[in-house]
Backbone as CSV, one residue per row, in Angstrom:
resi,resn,N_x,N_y,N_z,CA_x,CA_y,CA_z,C_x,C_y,C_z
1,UNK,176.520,32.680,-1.157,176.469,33.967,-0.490,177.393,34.943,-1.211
2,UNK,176.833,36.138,-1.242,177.829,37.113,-2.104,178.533,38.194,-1.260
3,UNK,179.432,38.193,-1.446,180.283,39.200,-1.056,180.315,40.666,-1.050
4,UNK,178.988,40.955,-2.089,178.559,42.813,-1.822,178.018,43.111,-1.081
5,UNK,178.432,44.398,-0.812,177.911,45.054,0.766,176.141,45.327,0.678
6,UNK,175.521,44.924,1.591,174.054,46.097,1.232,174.562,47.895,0.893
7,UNK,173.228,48.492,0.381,172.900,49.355,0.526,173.836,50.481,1.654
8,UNK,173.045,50.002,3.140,173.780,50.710,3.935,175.316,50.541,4.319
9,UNK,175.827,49.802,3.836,177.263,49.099,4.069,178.170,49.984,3.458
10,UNK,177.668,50.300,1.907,177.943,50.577,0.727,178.018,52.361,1.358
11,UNK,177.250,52.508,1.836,176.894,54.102,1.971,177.396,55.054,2.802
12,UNK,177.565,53.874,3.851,177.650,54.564,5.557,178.703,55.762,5.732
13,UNK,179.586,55.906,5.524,180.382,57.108,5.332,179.872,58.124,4.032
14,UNK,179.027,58.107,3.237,178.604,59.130,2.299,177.644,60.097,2.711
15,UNK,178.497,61.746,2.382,177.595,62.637,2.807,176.382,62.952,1.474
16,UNK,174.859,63.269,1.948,174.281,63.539,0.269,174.970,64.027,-0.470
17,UNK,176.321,65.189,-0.401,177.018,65.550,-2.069,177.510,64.099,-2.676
18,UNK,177.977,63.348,-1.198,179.073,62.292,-2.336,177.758,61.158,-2.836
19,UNK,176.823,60.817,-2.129,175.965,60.117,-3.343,174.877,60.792,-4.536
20,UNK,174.789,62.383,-4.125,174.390,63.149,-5.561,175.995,62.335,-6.906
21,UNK,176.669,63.409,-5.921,178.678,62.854,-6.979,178.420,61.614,-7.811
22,UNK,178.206,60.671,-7.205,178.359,59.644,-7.797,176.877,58.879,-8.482
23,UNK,175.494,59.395,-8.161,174.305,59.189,-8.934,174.659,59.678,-10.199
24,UNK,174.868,61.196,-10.394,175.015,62.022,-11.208,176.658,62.272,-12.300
25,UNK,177.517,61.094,-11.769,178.813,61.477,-12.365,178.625,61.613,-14.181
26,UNK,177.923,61.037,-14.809,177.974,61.092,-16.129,177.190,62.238,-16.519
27,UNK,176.428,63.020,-15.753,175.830,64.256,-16.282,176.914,65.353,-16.186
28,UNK,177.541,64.792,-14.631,178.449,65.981,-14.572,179.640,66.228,-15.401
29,UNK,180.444,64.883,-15.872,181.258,64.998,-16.984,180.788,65.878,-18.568
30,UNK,178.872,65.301,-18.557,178.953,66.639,-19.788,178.036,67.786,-19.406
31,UNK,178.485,68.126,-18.188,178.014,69.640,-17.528,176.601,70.012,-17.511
32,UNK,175.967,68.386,-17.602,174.181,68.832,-17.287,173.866,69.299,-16.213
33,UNK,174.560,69.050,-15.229,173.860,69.049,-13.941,174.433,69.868,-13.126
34,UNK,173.977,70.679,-12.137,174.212,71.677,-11.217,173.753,70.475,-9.693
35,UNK,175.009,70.117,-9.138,175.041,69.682,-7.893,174.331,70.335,-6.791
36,UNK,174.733,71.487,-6.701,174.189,71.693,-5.612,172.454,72.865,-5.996
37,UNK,172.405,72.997,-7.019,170.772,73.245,-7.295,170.202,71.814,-6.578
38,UNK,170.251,70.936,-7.230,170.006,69.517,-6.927,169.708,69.275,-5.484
39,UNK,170.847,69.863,-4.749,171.198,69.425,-3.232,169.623,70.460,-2.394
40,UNK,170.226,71.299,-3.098,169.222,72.379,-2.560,167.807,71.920,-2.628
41,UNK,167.058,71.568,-3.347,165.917,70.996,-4.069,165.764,69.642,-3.177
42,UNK,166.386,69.142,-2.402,166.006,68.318,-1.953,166.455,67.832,-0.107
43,UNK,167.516,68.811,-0.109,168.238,68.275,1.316,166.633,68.719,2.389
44,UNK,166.041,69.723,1.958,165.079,70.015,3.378,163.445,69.450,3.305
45,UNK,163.917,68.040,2.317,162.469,67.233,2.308,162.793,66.180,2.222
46,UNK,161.899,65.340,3.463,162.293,64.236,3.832,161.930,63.111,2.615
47,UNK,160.930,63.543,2.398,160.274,62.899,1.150,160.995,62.511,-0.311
48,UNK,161.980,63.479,-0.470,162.611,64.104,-1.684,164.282,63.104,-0.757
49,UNK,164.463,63.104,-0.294,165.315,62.839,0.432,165.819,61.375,0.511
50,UNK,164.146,60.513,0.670,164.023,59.186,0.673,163.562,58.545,-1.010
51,UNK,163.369,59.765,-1.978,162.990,59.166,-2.683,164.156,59.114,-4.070
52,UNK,165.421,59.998,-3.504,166.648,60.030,-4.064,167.238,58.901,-3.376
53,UNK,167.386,58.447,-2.069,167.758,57.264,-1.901,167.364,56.233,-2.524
54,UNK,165.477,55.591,-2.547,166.126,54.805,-2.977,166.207,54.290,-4.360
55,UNK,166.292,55.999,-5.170,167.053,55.924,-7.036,168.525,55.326,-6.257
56,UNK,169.138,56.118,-5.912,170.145,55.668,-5.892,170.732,53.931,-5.307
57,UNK,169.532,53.565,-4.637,169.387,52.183,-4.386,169.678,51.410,-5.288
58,UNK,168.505,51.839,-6.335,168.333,50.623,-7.337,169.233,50.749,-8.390
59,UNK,169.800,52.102,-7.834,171.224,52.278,-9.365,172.361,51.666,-8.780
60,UNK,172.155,50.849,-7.745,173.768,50.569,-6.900,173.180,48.916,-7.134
61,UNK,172.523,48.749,-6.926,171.910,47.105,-7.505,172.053,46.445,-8.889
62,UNK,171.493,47.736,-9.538,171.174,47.463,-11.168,172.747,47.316,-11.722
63,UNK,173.617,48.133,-11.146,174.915,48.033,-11.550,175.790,47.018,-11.122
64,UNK,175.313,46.381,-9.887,176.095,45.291,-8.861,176.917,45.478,-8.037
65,UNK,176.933,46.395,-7.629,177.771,47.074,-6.595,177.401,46.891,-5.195
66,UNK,176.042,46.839,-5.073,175.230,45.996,-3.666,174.369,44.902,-4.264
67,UNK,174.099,44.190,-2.488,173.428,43.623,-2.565,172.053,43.952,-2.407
68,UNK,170.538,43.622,-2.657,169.298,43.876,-2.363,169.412,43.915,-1.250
């Protein structure tokens, strides 16, 4: 049995900026990315909403930080 949190474990206190923040930290170090264009573009669709979750799912897996 492993000791990483799921998904929601991992998340539960994150508002969408802090998991844009942290999807996006290496764009933002070389100033690709506009956070909150981003935020904007997606906070008022549910669709867009669920489908940034679950990128950010499989980028919290792929890295090992959760569990499936």
């Amino acid at each position: 049995m492993s000791d990483k949190p799921t998904y929601e474990e991992y998340t539960q206190e994150w508002s969408l900026m802090d998991k844009l923040v942290f999807y996006y930290e290496k764009d933002l170090n070389n100033s690709q990315v506009d956070l909150n264009e981003i935020a904007r573009h997606i906070a008022h669709d549910i669709t867009r909403i669920q489908q940034f979750e679950n990128d950010l799912k499989q980028y919290l897996i792929e890295r090992e930080y959760i569990n499936e």
